[in-house]
C-alpha positions in Angstrom: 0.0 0.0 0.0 2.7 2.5 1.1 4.7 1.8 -2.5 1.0 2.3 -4.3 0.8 5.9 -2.8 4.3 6.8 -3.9 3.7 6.1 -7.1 0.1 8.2 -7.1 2.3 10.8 -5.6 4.8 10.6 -8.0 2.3 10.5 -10.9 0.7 13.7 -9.6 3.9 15.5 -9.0 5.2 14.7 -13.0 1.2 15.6 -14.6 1.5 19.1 -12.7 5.1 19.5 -13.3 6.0 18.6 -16.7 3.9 21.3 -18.1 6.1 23.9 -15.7 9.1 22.3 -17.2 8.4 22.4 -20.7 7.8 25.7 -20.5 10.9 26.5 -18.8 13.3 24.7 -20.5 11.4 25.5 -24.2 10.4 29.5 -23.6 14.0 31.1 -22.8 14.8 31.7 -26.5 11.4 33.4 -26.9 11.5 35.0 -23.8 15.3 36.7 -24.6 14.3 37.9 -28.3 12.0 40.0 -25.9 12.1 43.5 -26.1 9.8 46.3 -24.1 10.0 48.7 -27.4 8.5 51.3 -25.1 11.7 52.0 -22.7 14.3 50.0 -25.4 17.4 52.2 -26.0 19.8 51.6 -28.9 21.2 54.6 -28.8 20.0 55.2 -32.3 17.5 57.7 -33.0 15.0 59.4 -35.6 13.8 62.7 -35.0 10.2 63.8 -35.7 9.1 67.3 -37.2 7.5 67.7 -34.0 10.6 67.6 -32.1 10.0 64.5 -30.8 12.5 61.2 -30.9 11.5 57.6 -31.6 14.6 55.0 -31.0 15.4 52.9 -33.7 14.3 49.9 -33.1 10.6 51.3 -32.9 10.9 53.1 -35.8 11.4 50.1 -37.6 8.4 48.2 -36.7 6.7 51.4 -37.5 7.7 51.1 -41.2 8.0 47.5 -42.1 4.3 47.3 -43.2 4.6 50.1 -45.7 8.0 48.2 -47.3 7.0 44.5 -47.0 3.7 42.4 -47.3 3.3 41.1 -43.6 1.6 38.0 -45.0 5.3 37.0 -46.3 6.9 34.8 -44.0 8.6 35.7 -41.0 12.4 34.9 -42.2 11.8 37.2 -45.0 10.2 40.0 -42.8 13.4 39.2 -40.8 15.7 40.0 -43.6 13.6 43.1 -44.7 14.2 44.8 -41.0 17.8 43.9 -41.5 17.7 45.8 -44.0 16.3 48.8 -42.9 17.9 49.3 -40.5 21.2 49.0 -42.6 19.8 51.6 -44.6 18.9 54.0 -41.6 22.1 53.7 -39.7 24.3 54.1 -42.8 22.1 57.4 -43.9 23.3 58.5 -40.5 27.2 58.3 -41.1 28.9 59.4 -37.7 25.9 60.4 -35.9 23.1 58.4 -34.0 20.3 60.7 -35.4 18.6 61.8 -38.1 15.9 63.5 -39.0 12.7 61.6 -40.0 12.1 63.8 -43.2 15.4 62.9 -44.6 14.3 58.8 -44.8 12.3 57.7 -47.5 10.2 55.7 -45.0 6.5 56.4 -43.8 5.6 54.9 -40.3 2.0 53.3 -39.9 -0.2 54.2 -37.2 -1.8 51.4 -35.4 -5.3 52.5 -36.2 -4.6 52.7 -40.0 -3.0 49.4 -40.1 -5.6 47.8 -38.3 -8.6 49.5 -40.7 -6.5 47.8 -43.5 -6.3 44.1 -41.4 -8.9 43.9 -39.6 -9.0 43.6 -35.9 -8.2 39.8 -35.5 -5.6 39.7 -38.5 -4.0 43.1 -37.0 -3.4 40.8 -33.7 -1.3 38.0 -36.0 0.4 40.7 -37.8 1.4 43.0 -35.2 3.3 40.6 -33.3 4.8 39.3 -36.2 6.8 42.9 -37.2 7.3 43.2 -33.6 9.2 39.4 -33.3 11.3 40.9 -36.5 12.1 43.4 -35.1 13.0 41.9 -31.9 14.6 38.5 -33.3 17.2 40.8 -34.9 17.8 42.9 -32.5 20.8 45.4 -33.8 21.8 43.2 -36.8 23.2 45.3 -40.0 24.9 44.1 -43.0 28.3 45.3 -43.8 30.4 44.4 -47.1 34.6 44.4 -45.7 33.1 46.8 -42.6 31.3 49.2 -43.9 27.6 49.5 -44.7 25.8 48.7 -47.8 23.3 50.7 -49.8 20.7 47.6 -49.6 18.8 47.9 -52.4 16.0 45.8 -52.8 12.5 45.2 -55.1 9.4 43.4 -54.5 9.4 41.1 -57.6 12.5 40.2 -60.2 12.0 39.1 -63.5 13.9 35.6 -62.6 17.1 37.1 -61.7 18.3 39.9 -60.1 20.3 42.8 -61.6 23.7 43.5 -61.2 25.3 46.2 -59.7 28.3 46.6 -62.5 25.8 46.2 -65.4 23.2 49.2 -64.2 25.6 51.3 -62.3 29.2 50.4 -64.6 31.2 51.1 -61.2 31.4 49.8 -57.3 28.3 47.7 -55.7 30.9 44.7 -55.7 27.7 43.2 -53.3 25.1 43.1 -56.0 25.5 40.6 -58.5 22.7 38.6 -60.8 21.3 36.3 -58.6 18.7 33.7 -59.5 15.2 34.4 -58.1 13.4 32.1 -60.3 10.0 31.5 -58.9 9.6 35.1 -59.1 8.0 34.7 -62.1 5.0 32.7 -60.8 4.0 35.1 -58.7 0.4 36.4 -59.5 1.7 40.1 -60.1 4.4 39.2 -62.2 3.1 40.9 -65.3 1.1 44.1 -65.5 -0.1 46.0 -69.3 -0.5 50.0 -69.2 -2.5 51.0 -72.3 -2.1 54.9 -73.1 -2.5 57.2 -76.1 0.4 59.1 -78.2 -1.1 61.9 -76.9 -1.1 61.3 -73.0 2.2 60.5 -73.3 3.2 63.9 -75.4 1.4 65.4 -72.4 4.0 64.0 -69.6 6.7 64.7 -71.9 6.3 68.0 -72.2 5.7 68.7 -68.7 9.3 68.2 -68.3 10.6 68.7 -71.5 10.3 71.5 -74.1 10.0 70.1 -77.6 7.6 70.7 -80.5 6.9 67.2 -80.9 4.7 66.2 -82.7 1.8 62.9 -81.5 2.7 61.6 -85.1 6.6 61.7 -84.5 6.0 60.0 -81.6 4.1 57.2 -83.3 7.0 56.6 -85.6 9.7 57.4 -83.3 9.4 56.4 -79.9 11.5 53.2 -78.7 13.7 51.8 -75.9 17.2 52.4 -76.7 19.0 51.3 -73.7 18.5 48.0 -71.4 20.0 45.6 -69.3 20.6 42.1 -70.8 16.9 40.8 -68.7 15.1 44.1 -69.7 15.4 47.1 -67.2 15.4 50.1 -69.6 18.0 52.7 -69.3 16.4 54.8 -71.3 13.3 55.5 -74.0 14.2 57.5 -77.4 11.0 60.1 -78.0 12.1 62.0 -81.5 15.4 63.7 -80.2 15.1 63.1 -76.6 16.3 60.7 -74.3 14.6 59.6 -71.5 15.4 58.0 -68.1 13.9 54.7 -68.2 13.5 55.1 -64.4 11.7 58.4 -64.8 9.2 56.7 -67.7 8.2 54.1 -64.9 7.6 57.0 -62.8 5.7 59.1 -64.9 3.7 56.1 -65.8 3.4 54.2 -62.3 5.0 51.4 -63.5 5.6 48.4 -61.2 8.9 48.5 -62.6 11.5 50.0 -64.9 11.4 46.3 -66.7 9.6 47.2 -69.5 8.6 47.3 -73.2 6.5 49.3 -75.6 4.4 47.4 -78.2 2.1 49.9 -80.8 -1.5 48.6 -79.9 -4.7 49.5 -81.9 -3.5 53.1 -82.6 -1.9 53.5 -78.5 1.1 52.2 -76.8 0.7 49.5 -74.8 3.6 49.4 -71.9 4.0 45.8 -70.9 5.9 46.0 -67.3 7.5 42.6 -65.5 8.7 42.6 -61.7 8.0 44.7 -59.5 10.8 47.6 -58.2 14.6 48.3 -59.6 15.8 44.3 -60.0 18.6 45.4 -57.5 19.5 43.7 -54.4 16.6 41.4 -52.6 13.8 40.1 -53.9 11.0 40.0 -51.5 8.7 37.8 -53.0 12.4 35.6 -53.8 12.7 35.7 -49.5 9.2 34.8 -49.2 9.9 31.7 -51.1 13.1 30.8 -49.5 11.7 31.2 -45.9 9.0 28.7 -47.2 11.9 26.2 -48.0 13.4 26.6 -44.5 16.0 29.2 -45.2 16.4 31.6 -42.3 17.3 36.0 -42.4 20.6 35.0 -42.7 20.6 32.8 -45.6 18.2 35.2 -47.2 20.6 38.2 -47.1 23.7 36.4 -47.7 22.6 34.8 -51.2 21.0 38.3 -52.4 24.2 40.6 -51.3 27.0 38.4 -52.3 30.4 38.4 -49.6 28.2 40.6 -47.1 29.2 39.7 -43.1 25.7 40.1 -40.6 27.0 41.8 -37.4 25.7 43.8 -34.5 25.3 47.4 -35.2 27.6 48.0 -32.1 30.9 45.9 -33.0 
């Protein structure tokens, strides 16, 4: 009898305490990548227009939802805030500060983002840009010490685009990089139909040039690309125009691009999504599905780069 209530004993002692253990041993790694963003200081900070100062590491979190789908997985949100913040501190040179208007971020409010999610989605979400935030705590990218210019684009055409071929000089970090599954991405392709003479229009709000719509018709082609299609520039008559700023008068997804005479207009047929340069998001979104981690991500987009802490 007295061995029979040991073992009751026993058994009651391992039901209640194996859930206390689990938790114990299992939650530490959790619990460390922790981080109470209200009192958190890096020592980095942006300054608001309305002399406030928001530390770094909250700004971020602030901004990942305007640069990144949050329905991409975590790994690749990972690697985005890596990035960012690479990009902010580098902006900053010798200081610790800069001023919000000089980053071409825009933060999120709460409310907005959680008009656009809805409430219970908003709950999945925010934790998720706060855990990538937090799970890289201080990580940059640096190419032999010093910090990249991290560029990166929400959809390649297949591969990514070489520093050397769209620049001619430095970015020794940005070389073609195979992103294939890109191109099975719902938003791959997009068409912009427009008339000769909407396009005269834009033209000569920038330019001044008697051009005519019919010299346009027979004269208007892209005389510059990249070997996979991002357009350095677009003949018009006897101008030449930055491929980059055609996307841009246009709203392009991209500066990937090419013009096809259709039923008396122009019919812009656009691939990929951003410059080509750098990271693919959609290209991280598909790696983190095969198990690769930040890391991984940003070491096969930005070729030779080291991951360090922003402080070493």
């Amino acid at each position: 009898m007295r061995y029979k209530m040991t073992y009751i004993f026993l058994g009651l002692f391992l039901f209640f305490s194996i859930p206390y253990l689990i938790t114990v041993f299992m939650a530490p790694k959790d619990e460390k990548r922790k981080i109470n963003f209200e009192t958190y200081d890096s020592g980095y900070k942006i300054e608001t227009d309305d002399g406030k100062s928001i530390d770094l590491e909250s700004y971020l979190w602030m901004i990942l939802p305007e640069q990144i789908s949050l329905d991409y997985e975590e790994e690749a949100l990972k690697a985005q805030t890596v990035i960012l913040r690479t990009d902010i501190v580098r902006r900053m040179g010798d200081s610790k500060k800069i001023e919000e208007e000089k980053l071409p971020y825009k933060r999120i409010s709460d409310k907005k983002l959680k008009e656009a999610l809805g409430s219970k989605k908003y709950s999945l979400k925010d934790q998720a840009r706060k855990r990538a935030v937090s799970d890289t705590l201080g990580k940059v990218i640096v190419y032999k010490n010093t910090y990249i210019e991290p560029f990166f684009h929400g959809l390649s055409v297949g591969t990514t685009l070489s520093g050397k071929e769209w620049f001619g000089e430095g970015y020794p970090y940005l070389q073609a990089k195979d992103s294939l599954e890109d191109v099975e991405s719902r938003d791959y392709m997009s068409v912009t139909v427009l008339t000769y003479g909407e396009i005269l229009e834009k033209i000569k709000e920038s330019y001044k040039t008697d051009l005519t719509t019919d010299q346009l018709k027979s004269d208007l082609a892209i005389s510059q690309a990249t070997k996979n299609g991002y357009v350095k520039q677009v003949r018009a008559g006897n101008l030449k125009i930055s491929g980059t700023v055609w996307a841009q008068w246009f709203s392009l997804a991209s500066n990937n691009f090419y013009l096809e005479p259709y039923d008396g207009k122009m019919r812009i047929i656009c691939l990929g999504q951003g410059n080509g340069l750098g990271m693919s998001q959609y290209g991280a979104h598909k790696m983190a599905e095969e198990g690769k981690d930040d890391q991984q991500i940003l070491k096969y987009y930005y070729t030779g780069v080291k991951i360090r802490d922003i402080n070493e």
